[in-house]
Every structure is written in C-alpha cells, then in structure tokens.
N, C-alpha and C positions, 0 to 999 in steps of 0.2 A: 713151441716153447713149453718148459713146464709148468703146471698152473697147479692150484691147491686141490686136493682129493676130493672134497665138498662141492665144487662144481661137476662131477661126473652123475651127479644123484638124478632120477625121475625129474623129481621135481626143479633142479635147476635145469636139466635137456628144454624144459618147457620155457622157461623164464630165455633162455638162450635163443630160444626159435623166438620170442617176442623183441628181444632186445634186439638182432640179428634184423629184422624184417625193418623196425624202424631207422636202423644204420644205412639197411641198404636204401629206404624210402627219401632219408637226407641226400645219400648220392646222388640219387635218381633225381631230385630237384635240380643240386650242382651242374648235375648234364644237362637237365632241362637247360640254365642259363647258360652253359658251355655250348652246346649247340646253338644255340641262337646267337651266339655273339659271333660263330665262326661263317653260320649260316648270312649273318648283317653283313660282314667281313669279306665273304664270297662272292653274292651279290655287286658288290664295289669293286671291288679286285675281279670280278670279271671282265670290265670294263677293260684293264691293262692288258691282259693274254689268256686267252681259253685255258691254259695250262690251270687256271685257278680258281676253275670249276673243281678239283679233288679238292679243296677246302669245304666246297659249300656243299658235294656231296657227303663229306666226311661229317658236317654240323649238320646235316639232315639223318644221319645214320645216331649220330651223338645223341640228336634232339629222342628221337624213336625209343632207345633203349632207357634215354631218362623216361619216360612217356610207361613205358614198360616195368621199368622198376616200381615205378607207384603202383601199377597197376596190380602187378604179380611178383612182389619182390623177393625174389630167389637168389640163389649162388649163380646160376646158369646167366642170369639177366646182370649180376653184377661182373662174372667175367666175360661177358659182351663188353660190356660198359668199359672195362680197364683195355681192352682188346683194341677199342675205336678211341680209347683216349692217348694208346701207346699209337697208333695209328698216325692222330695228328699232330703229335710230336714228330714224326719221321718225317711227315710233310713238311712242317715248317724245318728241319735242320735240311731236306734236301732241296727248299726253296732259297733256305739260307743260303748251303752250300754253290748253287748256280748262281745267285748275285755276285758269291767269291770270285765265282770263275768267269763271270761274263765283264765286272762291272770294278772288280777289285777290291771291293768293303764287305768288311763283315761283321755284320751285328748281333749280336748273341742276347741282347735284350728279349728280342723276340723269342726266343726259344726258352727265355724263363719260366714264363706263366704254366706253358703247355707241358714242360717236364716235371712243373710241381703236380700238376692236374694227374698227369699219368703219376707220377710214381708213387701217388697218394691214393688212386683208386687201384692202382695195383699192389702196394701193399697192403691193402683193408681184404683183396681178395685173399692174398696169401694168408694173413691169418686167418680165414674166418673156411677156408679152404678142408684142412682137418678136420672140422665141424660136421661135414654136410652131412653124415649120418645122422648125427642128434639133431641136428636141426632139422631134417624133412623123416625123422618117424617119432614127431610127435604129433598127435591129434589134432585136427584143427578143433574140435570142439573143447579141447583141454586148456587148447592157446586163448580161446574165449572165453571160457572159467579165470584164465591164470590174468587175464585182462582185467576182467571186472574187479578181481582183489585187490590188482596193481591202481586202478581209477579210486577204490573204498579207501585205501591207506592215503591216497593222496590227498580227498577231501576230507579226515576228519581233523577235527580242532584239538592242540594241540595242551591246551588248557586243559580241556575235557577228557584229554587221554593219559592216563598215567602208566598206561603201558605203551605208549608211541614216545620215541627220541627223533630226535632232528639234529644234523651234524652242524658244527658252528657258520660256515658258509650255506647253510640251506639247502646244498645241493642232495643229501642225502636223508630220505626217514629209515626209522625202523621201529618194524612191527613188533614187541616184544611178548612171544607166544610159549605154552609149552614145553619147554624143550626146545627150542628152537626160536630162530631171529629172521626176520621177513627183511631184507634190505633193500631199497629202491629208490633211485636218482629220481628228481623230477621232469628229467627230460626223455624217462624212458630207454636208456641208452644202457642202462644196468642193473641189474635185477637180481638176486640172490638170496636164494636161505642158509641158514648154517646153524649144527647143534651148538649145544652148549662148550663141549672141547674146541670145536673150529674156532667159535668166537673167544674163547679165552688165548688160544694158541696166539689169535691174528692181534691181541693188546700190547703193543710193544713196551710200555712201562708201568705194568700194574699197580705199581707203589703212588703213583702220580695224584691229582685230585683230578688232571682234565686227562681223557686217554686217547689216544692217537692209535687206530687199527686198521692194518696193512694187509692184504691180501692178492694174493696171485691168482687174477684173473685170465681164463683163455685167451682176451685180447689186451691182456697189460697190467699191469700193477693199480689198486687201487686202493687209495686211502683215505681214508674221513680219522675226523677231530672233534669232540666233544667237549662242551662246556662241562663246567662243576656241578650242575645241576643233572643233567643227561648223563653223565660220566656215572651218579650215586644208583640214577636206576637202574646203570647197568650191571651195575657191580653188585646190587639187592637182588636183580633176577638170577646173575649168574652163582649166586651162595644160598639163595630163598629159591621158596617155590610160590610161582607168582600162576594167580589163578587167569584161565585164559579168557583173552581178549573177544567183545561180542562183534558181532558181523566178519573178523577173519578168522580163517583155522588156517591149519596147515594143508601142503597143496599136496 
C-alpha cells in the first residue's frame, strides 16, 4: 500500500522495528491461547478417532511458534505462525467436510473462529512482509536507544510539559521538538517522527480551533484528534520556534 514519505526516514526504519516486534509479540500471545485451546480440544476429541490427533498436533506446532515469537519476534516466526494458523483451518473444513459426507450435517460454525484467526495472522504478515529490509537492518542497540525515549515520553507529566500534547482519547502523545514531532501510541504499536511540513500537510482543517491529523501509515491509516488546548501548541510550534525539549532529542 502507499504510505506517507516521512516514514521511509532512519529514524522511523527504527521506530518500525520496535512497533513491528511488539505486534508480532501480541500474536505470539494469541497463538499461545490458540494452541492450547486446539491442544485441550485434541486431547478430547482423541477419545472419538485417532484421525484427531492433527488437531492436537497442529495446537502443539501453534503453541511452539507463539512460544517463539515472544522469544525472537521476527517476520520468519510470524509467517510460521500465519502458515499453522492457515494449517488449522484446513483441518477443521476437512473435518467438517467428512462429517458432510459420512453423517449428512454440516456446520460452518466451526470453521468461523479458525478462519478469522488465519486470515488475521495472515494478513498482518502481508503487510508487514515489504518491511523486512528496514525492519531487520536496524541496530539492535539503536532499537534500545529508540526504546528508552519511547518509555521517557510516556512517563512524563503532562502538566509539567508544555512541549508534550496528548490526543483527546489518550491514545496518542507527542513530543514537540526542534523541527520536528515524536509521536507514540501508548500501547507501543506506533511510533513516528515527522518535520514540520509532514505535520502541517497531515492537519486536515487548519482553520478549526481542535485539529484532527491523518497519516498514511505502512500498516494503515492513522488519525488522532486534538483538544483546544493541544490543538494551540501545535499550531505555536509549527509558526514559532520552540526551544528544545530536556531528556528527548531527535533520534
């Protein structure tokens, strides 16, 4: 997909490897509980026909690569991960399909869960798929610089900072720097700098008193909202020149 030019920079390839790692780490949970539910599942359902051991080895293979992505969360570990999730969808539609044929019902219920599971870890691969250059030739000791700033923006007080904004639902700060804008969700899931053009480009109603700014993200469109109050320092930093902030710089 196309994404804005501002994300191709150094310093977002970094923010990218960090946001990227935590996505796949959420997965990697997901599997955790997918495999153990298919693994309980197996367990039981062996009892009816040995045929239904490929479930319980399928949620042992599941369980593994969650287990893996925590560990080493990489592109490689999450298209495993989409590989044995597309996996146990096939199982359940050809277990389905033999109960059509043996028994004459056919429930499709079953096959809901395990086709959202796959088509949800396999679409996260796809997009994150085009990345893996930037994502695995940044530094690891870069990604722990880019951490520590991502943790410093998140503790300070907001009272106290008249260069830090916070979006109206809380999900987003930003760091208001030199030249430049530090922006990061609290759940570590997005992460991004932008000059002073980027951030003026992404204002969709400049004229407004609360602003609302849109950006095209590698993995999707992203927008925050600003109160009256947040909206005034952004609009001071982006016409003034605002002295820079203590404890972050630019990355």
């Amino acid at each position: 997909m196309k994404y804005d030019e501002l994300f191709d920079s150094e310093e977002n390839q970094a923010l990218m490897a960090i946001c990227t790692r935590k996505l796949i780490r959420n997965i990697g949970i997901g599997g955790i509980v997918w495999g153990l539910i298919n693994i309980v599942l197996g367990f039981i359902l062996l009892r009816v026909t040995i045929i239904n051991a490929g479930i319980l080895l399928l949620g042992m293979l599941m369980f593994g690569t969650g287990v893996q992505a925590l560990r080493n969360p990489s592109l490689d570990v999450l298209r495993a991960e989409a590989i044995v999730s597309v996996l146990l969808f096939l199982w359940n539609l050809g277990i389905t399909l033999l109960n059509l044929k043996e028994a004459g019902t056919f429930e499709p219920r079953g096959l809901i869960f395990p086709l959202i599971v796959a088509a949800t870890v396999s679409n996260y691969y796809r997009k994150l798929g085009h990345l893996r250059h930037q994502i695995e030739s940044v530094e690891p000791a870069r990604i722990e610089d880019t951490q520590r700033l991502c943790k410093l923006l998140l503790k300070k007080k907001l009272k106290a900072e008249p260069m830090v904004v916070e979006t109206t639902d809380r999900r987003c700060r930003v760091q208001l720097m030199d030249g430049h804008a530090f922006f990061i969700q609290r759940d570590l899931m997005r992460a991004f700098v932008g000059k002073h053009d980027a951030i003026r480009k992404a204002v969709s109603k400049p004229e407004t008193m609360k602003w609302s700014m849109a950006f095209k993200h590698p993995l999707g469109k992203l927008k925050y909202k600003f109160d009256k109050k947040s909206t005034e320092k952004l609009r001071h930093w982006l016409t003034g020149e605002p002295q820079q902030a203590d404890g972050v710089t630019a990355m």
